[in-house]
C-alpha positions in Angstrom: 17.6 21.7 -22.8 19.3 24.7 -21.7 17.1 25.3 -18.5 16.7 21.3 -17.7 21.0 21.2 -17.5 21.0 24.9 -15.2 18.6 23.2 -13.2 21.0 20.2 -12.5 23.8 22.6 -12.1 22.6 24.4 -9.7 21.5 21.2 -7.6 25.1 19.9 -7.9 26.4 23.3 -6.7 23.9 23.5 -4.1 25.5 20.2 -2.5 28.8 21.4 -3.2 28.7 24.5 -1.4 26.5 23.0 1.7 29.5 20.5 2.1 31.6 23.8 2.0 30.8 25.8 4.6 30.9 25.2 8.2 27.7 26.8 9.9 24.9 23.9 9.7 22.6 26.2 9.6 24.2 27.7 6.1 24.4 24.3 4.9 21.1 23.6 5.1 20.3 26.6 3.2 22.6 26.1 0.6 21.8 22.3 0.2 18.0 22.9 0.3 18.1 26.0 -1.7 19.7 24.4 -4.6 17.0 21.4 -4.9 14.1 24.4 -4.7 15.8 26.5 -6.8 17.4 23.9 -9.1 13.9 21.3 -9.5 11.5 23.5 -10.8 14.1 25.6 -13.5 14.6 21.8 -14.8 11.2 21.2 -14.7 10.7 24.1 -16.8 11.6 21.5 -20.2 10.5 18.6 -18.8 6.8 19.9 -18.7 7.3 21.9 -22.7 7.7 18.1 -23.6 5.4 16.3 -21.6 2.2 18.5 -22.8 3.2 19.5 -26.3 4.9 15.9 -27.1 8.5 17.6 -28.1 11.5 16.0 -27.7 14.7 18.1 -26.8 18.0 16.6 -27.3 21.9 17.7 -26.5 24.8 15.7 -28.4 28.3 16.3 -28.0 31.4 14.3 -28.6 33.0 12.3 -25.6 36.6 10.6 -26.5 34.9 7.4 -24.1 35.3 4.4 -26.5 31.8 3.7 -27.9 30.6 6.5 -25.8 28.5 10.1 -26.6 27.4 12.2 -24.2 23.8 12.3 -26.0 21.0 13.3 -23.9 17.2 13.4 -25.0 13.9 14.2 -23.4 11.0 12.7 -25.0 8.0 12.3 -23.3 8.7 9.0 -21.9 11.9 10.8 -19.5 9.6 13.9 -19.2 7.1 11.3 -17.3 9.8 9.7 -15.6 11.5 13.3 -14.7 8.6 15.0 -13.3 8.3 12.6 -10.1 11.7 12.9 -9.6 12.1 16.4 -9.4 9.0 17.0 -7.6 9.5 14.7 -5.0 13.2 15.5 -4.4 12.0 19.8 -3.9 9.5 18.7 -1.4 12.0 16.1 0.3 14.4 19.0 0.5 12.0 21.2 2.4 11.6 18.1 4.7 15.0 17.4 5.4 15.4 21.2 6.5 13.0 20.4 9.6 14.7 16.8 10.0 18.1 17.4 9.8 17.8 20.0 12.1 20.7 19.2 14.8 22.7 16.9 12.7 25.9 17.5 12.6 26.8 15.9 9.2 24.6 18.2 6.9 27.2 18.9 4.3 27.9 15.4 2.9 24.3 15.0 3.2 22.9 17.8 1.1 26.1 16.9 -1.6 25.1 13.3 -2.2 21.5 14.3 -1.6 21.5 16.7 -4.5 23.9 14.8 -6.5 21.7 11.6 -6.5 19.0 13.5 -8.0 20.8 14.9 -10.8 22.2 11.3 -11.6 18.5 10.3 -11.3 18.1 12.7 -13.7 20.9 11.9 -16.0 19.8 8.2 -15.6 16.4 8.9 -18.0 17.8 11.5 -20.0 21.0 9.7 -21.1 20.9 7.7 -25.0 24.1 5.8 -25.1 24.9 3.0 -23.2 27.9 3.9 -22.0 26.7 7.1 -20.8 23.9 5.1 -18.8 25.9 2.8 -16.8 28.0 5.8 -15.8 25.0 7.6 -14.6 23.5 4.6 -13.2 26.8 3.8 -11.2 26.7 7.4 -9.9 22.8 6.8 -8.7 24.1 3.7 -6.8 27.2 5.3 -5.1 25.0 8.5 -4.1 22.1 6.0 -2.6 24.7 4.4 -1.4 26.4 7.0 1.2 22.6 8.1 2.2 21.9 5.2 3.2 24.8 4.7 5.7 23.9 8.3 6.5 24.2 7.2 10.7 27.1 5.0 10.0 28.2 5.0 14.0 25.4 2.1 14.1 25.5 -1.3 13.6 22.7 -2.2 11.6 23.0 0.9 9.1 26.5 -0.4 8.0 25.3 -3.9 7.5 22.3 -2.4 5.6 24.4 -0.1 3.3 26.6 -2.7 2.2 23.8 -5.0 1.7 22.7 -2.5 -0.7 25.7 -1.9 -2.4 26.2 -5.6 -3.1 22.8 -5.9 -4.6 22.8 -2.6 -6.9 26.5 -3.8 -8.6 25.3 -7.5 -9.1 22.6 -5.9 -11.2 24.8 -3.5 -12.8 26.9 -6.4 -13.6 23.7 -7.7 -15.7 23.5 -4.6 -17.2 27.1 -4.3 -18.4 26.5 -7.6 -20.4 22.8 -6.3 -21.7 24.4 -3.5 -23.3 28.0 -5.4 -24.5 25.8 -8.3 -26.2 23.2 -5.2 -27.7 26.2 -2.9 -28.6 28.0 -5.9 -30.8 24.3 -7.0 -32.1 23.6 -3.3 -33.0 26.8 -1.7 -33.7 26.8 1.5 -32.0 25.7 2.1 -28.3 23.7 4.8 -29.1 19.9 3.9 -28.2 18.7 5.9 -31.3 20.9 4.2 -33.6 19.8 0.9 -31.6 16.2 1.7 -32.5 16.8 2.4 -36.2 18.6 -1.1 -36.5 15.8 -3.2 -34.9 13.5 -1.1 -37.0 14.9 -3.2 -40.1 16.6 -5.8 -38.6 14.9 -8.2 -36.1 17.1 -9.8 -33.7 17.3 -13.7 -33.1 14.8 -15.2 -31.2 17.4 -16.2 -28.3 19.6 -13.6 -28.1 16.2 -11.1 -27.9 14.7 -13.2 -25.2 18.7 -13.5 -23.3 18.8 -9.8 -23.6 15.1 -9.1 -21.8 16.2 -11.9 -18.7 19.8 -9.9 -18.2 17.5 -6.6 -18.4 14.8 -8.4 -16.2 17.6 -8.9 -13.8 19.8 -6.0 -14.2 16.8 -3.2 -14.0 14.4 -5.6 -11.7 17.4 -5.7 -8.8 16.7 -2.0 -8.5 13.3 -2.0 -9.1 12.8 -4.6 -6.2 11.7 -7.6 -7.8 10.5 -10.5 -5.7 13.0 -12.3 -5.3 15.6 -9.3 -6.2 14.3 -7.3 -3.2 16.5 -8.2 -0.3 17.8 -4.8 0.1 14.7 -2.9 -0.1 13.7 -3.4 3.7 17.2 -3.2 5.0 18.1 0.1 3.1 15.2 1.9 3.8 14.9 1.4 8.0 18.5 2.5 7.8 18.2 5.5 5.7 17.5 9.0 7.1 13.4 9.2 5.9 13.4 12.0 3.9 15.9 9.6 1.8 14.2 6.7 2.0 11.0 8.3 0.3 13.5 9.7 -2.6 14.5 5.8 -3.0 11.0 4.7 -2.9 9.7 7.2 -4.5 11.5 7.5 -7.6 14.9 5.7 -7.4 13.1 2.6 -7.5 11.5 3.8 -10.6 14.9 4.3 -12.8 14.6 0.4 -12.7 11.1 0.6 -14.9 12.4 3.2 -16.8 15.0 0.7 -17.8 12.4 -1.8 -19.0 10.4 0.6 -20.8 13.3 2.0 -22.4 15.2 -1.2 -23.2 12.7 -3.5 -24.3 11.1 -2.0 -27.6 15.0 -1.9 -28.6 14.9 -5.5 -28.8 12.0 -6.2 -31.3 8.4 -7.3 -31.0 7.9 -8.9 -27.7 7.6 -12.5 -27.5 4.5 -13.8 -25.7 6.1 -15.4 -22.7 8.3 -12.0 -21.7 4.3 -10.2 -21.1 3.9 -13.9 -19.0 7.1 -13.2 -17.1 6.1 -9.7 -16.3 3.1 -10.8 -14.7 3.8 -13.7 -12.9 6.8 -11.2 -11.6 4.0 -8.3 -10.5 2.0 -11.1 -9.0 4.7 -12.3 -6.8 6.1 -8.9 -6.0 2.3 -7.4 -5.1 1.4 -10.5 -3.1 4.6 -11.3 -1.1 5.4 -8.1 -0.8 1.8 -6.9 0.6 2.0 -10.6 2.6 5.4 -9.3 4.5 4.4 -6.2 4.9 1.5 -7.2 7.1 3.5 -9.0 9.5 6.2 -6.5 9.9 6.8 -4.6 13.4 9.1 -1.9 12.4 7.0 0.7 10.6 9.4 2.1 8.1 10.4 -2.0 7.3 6.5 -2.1 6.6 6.6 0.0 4.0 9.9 -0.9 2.1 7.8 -3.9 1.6 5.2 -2.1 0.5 7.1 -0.9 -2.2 8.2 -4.1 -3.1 4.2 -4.4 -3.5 3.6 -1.3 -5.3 5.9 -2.2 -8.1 4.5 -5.7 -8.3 1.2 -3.7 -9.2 3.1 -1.3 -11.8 5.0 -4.3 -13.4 1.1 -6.0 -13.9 0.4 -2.9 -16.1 4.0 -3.5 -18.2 3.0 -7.4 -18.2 -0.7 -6.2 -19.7 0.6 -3.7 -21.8 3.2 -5.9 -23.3 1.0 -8.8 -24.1 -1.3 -6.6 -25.8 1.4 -5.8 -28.3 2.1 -9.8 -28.5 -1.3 -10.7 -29.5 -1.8 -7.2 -31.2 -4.7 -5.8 -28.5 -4.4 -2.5 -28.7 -6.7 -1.8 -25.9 -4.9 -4.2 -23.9 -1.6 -2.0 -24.8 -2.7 1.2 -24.3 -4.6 0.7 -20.7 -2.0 -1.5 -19.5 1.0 1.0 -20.2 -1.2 4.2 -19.3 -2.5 2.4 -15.9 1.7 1.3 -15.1 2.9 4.4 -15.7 0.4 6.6 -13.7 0.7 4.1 -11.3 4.3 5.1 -11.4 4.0 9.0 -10.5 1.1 7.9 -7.8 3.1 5.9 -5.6 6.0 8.6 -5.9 3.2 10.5 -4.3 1.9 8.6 -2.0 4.6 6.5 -1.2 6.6 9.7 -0.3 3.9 11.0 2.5 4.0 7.7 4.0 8.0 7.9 5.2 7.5 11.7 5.8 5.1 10.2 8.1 7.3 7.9 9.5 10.1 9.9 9.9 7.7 12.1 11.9 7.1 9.6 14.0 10.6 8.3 14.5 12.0 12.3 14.8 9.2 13.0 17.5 9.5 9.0 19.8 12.9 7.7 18.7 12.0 4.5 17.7 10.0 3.0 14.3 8.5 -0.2 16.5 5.3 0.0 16.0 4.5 -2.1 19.6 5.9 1.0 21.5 3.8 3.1 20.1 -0.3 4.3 20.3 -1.7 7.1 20.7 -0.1 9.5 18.9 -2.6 10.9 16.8 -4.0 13.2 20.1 -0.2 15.1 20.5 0.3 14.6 16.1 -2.4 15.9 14.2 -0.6 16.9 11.7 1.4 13.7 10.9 -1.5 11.8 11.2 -4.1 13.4 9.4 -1.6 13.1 6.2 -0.5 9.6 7.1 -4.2 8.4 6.9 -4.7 10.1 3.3 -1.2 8.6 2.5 -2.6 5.2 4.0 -6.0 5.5 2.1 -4.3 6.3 -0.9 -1.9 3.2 -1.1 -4.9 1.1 -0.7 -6.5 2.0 -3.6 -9.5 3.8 -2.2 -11.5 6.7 -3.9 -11.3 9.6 -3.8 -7.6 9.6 -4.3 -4.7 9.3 -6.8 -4.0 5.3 -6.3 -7.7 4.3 -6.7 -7.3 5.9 -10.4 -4.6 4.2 -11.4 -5.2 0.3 -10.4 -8.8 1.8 -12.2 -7.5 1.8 -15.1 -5.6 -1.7 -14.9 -8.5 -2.7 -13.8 -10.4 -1.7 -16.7 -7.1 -3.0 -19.0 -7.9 -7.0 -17.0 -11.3 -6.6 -18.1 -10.4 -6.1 -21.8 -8.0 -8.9 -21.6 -10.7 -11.5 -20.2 -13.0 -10.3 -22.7 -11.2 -10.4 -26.0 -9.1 -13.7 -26.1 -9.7 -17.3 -25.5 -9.6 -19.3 -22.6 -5.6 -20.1 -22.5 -5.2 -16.2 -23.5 -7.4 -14.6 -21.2 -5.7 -16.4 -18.3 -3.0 -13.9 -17.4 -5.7 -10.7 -17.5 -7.6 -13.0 -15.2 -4.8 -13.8 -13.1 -4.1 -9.9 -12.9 -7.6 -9.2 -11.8 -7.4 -11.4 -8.9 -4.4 -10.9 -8.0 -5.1 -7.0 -7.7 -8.4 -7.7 -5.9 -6.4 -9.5 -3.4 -3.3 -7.2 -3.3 -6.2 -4.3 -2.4 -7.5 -6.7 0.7 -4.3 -7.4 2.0 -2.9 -3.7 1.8 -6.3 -2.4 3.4 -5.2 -4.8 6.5 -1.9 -3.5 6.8 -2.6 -0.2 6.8 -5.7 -0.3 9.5 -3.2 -1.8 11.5 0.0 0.0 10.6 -2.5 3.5 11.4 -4.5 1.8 14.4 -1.6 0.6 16.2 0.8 3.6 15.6 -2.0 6.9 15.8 -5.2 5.6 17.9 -5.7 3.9 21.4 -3.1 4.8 24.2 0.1 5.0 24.4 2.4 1.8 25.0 5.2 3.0 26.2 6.9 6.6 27.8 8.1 7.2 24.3 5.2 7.5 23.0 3.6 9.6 25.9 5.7 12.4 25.7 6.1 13.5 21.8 5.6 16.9 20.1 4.3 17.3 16.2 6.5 17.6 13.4 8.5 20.8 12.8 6.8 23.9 10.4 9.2 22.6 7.7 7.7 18.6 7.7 4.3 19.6 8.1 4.5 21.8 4.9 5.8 18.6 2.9 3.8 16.4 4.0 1.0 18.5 3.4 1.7 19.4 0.4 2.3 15.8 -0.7 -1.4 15.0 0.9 -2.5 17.9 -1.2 -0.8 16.0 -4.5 -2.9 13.0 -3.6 -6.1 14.6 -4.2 -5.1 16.8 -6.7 -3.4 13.4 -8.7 -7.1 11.9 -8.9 -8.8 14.8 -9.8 -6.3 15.9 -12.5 -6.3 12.2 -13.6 -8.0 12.9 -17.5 -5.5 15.2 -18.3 -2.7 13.4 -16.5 -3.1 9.8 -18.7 -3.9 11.7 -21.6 -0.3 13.5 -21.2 0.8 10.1 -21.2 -0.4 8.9 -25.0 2.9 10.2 -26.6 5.0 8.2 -24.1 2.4 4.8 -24.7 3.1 5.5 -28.5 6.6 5.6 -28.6 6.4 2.4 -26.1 4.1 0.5 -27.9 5.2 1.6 -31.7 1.2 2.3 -32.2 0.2 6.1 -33.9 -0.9 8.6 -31.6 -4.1 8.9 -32.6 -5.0 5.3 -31.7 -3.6 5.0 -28.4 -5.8 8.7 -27.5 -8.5 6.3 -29.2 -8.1 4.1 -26.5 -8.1 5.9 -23.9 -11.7 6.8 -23.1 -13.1 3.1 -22.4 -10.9 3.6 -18.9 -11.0 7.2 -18.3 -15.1 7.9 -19.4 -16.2 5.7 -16.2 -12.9 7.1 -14.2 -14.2 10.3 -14.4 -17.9 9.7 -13.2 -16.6 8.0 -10.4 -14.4 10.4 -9.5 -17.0 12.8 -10.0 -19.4 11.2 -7.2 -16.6 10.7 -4.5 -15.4 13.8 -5.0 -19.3 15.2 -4.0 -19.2 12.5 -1.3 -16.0 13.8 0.2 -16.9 17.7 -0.1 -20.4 16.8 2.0 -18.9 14.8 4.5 -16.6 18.2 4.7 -19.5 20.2 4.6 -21.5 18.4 7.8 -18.3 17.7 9.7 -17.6 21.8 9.2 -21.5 22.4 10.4 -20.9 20.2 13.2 -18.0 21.9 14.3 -19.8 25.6 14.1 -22.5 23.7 16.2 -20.1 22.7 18.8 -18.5 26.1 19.2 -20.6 27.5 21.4 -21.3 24.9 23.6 -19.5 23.4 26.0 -18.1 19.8 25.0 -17.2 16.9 28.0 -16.1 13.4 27.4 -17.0 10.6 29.4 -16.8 6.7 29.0 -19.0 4.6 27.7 -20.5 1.7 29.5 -17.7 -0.9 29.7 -19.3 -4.0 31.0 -17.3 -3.3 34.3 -14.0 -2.5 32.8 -13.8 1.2 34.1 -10.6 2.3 32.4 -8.8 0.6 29.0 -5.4 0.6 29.1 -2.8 -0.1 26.8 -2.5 -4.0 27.6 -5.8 -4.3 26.2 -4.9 -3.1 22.7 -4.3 -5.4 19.8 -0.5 -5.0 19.1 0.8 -5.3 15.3 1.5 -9.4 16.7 -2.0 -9.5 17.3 -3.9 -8.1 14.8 -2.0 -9.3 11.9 -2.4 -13.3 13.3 -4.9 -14.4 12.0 -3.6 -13.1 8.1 -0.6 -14.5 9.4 -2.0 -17.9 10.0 -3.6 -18.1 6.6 -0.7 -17.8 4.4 1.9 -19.1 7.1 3.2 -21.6 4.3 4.5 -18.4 2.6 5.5 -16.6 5.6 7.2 -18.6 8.0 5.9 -16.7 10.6 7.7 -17.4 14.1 5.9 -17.6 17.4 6.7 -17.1 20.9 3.1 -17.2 23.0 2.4 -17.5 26.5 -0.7 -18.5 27.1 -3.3 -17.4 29.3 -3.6 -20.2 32.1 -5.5 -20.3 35.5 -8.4 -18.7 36.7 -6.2 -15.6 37.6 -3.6 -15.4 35.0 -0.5 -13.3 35.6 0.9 -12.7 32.0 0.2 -13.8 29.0 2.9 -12.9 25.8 2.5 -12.9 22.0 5.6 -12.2 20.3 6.2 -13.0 16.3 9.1 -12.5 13.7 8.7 -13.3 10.1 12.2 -13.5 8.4 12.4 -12.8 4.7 11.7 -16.0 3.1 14.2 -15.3 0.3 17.1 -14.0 2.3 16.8 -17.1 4.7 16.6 -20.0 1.7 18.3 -18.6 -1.2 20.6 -15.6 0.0 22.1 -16.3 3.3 23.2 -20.1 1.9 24.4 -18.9 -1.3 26.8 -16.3 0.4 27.6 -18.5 3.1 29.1 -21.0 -0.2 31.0 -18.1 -1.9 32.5 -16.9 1.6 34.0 -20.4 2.0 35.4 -20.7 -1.2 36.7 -17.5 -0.6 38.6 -18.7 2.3 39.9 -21.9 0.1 41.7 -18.9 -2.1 43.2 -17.5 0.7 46.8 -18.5 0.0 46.8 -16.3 -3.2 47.1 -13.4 -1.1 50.4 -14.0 -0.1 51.7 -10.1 1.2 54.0 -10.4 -1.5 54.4 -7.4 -4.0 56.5 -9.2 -6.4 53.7 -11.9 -6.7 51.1 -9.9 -7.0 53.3 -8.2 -10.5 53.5 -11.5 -11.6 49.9 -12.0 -11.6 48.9 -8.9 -13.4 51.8 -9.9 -15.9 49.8 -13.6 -16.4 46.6 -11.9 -16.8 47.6 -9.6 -19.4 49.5 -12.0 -21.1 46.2 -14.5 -21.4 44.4 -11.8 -22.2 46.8 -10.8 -25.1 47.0 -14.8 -26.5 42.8 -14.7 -26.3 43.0 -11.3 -28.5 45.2 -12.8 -31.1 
């Protein structure tokens, strides 16, 4: 424990001393240098217990009522830990080329560095109190990243957005743990564990506790329909951020289930049906608004919005099997979640370093003013197409083995229950079969329209490739992707004391388990990994071919069109319509068209916007109510000091008749 807390210490110190100094180029050093320096001496634990199944634990006495300051990591934070300190090292060396002539480094790298130690504290910490205060810290950090370029507009309105979202889930979570704390006793989660061990909690307060958890942990998570900062925060943060909060701050809000759910007892059958019909709605919706988004870095907020959808359909499997007592519904279902959880960190992360890319080199994330850019960005876009093949589930790479293996887990479901009780594996398989579809559309247009054809605009005409700095993140990230499905045996199998502890099941069975997933996994992998190294192999011949030879290109036959240009390329508009279309009951897609008319038409126009369902019918009228009731209370602020006295005095004083 010793190394993990140094580690931490010297990323807060590290933050501290790049807000410090005054040379930006010192505070990049400083700021950078304590995330490469502190990540991997904290990772140094984190991987002891991750591959020998320790558990390494700190207590010390804090005077905080009900509080400790008890911090444990067992293998379930190990998993948890090693995403988040991988992913914030190689963000780090990102931000070092993207932050280059920004002024504001300091209070960058110090809340930078500081929101992955609370990340870090957030799956480490074993009292409640001790949580909330981490979790607060996460949110506050998050929270001045993301209004990183406060000077605009839309980054204010974002930021607070967020901020109003994460404290109405912390607000949930402050009752979860009051109402568990008085059931319980204590606040401490082992002490919590040992109770429901022998004592079983009611029925209703159980199934209270897992909604406020469902809504406390699933605001951060980005439940459908808890999502509604996800694609405002993300545009608005600085990229490099915006993969940390994808990546892995997202994930603190599954870590919460995980963590919080066993405490409460045997699951009850509908809670596994709630965390399906949830990934369902999550994966579709968010892969649905994704599709018809413009802005490329909006595009894949929603994406993540999808990609936990698909991780909570491996909790909902995973949980039902302990209902009906599967155990290979358990064990595949938790193992394909959770690796689904470190894949997307992976992949997930390469996609924003992409954008960012983009956005650093054109000024601007609308993808309808860009094209082209793949001739002047090799680098960017090269590592944006494995990020893109990678989020669509495609072999040979790290997200095709993990929806594998919830695949796999669907099958099992269908196949060992009823009619009524296969229904929800069933619904999983086709909802992830459709998920897959709908993400493979987005991303040939999200790469078409961005990297191939011609350019749209001056923007995108005159751009340079990333700095020495992105490119080694994001190629080390593409490297991870490949590495992630190749390493994938070892990697779930590092996962069966984490699956045990979730699922109360002995060791030994969940490894049991494992095999009727990763025995076909691996012959698969095996024979696109052959595929992939020949088509390396020709396209290497072909090039040593070509190299002494002299190598013109000319058009091709055009039926008389001697020249494309830019107007004849699908836009995002365009090539999303007719998905669009389909599910326009959902989407509420907006049209502005002007037809092409006449024999010689002068214009034609195709312009669409597709609001957040949610946000327009749920959010924007609900706050609209509580703003003008607001206003009705107006006259209690009266400017008077003596007033306001005398309100503090009433509300102690019906505080102090309620106590007696």
């Amino acid at each position: 424990m010793f190394f993990f807390l140094f580690g931490l210490c010297c990323l807060a110190f590290g933050g501290v001393g790049a807000l410090l100094v005054s040379s930006r180029r010192w505070s990049g050093i400083l700021g950078a240098g304590g995330a490469l320096v502190g990540c991997p001496i904290a990772l140094i634990p984190v991987l002891e217990v991750l591959f020998r199944g320790e558990k390494l634990a700190f207590h010390h006495g804090w005077s905080v009522p009900y509080g400790s300051f008890f911090l444990k990591i067992d293998p379930l934070s190990a998993f948890f830990l090693l995403p988040i300190l991988l992913l914030t090292a190689i963000a780090a060396i990102y931000a070092v080329g993207y932050l280059e002539k920004e002024e504001k480094q300091g209070s960058h790298w110090l809340f930078f560095n500081l929101l992955a130690c609370s990340m870090a504290f957030v799956v480490v910490a074993r009292n409640g109190i001790l949580f909330l205060v981490a979790w607060e810290a996460m949110a506050i950090f998050s929270f001045f990243l993301v209004s990183f370029e406060d000077e605009k507009e839309e980054v204010r309105k974002a930021s607070w957005i967020y901020l109003v979202a994460t404290h109405l889930g912390t607000a949930f979570l402050l009752v979860f743990f009051l109402l568990l704390g008085q059931a319980a006793g204590s606040l401490d989660f082992d002490q919590i564990a040992a109770m429901s061990a022998h004592k079983t909690l009611p029925s209703l307060l159980a199934g209270t506790l897992f909604l406020l958890a469902i809504v406390g942990f699933g605001t951060k998570a980005g439940f459908m329909p808890l999502h509604v900062w996800l694609p405002e925060a993300h545009p608005a943060a600085p990229s490099h951020v915006s993969a940390v909060m994808s990546g892995v701050m997202i994930k603190t809000g599954i870590y919460g289930l995980l963590r919080m759910i066993p405490l409460l007892g045997k699951p009850e059958i509908w809670w596994a049906w709630l965390l399906i019909g949830i990934g369902l709605s999550s994966g579709i919706l968010g892969v649905l608004f994704a599709l018809a988004q413009h802005d490329l870095k909006r595009l894949l907020a929603y994406h993540s919005v999808e990609n936990i959808g698909i991780i909570t359909l491996g909790l909902g499997l995973g949980f039902l099997g302990v209902a009906v007592g599967s155990v290979p519904l358990t064990v595949l279902g938790f193992a394909g979640g959770l690796f689904h959880v470190l894949n997307h960190a992976l992949f997930k992360g390469l996609l924003f370093f992409g954008a960012g890319s983009v956005l650093h080199a054109t000024g601007t994330r609308e993808m309808d003013r860009l094209g082209g850019l793949m001739k002047a960005m090799p680098w960017t876009g090269a590592t944006f197409l494995i990020a893109s093949v990678a989020i669509c589930g495609l072999p040979p790479l790290n997200g095709f083995a993990s929806e594998f293996i919830l695949y796999v887990g669907a099958f099992k479901g269908v196949g060992s229950f009823g009619v009524l009780q296969s229904l929800p594996a069933l619904a999983v398989l086709l909802g992830l079969a459709l998920i897959g579809g709908l993400a493979m559309a987005c991303f040939t247009k999200a790469f078409g329209v961005v990297f191939l054809g011609e350019a749209r605009t001056e923007a995108a005409e005159n751009v340079h490739e990333a700095g020495a700095f992105m490119k080694i993140a994001m190629v080390a990230l593409s490297i991870s992707c490949f590495l992630a499905a190749f390493l994938a045996i070892p990697i779930v199998k590092s996962l069966i004391p984490a699956i045990a502890e979730i699922s109360s099941l002995p060791v030994e069975t969940v490894a049991a388990q494992l095999p009727l997933a990763t025995d076909p996994l691996l012959g698969l992998l095996l024979v696109t990994g052959i595929l992939t190294l020949l088509f390396c192999g020709l396209w290497l011949l072909r090039k040593n071919l070509l190299s002494g030879r002299s190598v013109e290109l000319a058009a091709t036959w055009g039926c008389g069109y001697q020249r494309g240009s830019s107007r004849m390329q699908y836009s995002s508009s365009s090539f999303a319509r007719p998905l669009t279309e389909l599910f326009s009951p959902l989407l509420r897609t907006h049209d502005e068209i002007t037809p092409v008319e006449g024999l010689f038409p002068k214009g034609a126009r195709l312009k669409t916007h597709t609001p957040d369902l949610f946000q327009e019918i749920i959010y924007r009228p609900a706050f609209k109510a509580i703003l003008w009731a607001i206003a009705r209370l107006r006259w209690i602020q009266g400017g008077n000091l003596q007033l306001y006295i005398l309100y503090i005095a009433a509300t102690l004083l019906v505080l102090l008749i309620w106590k007696l």
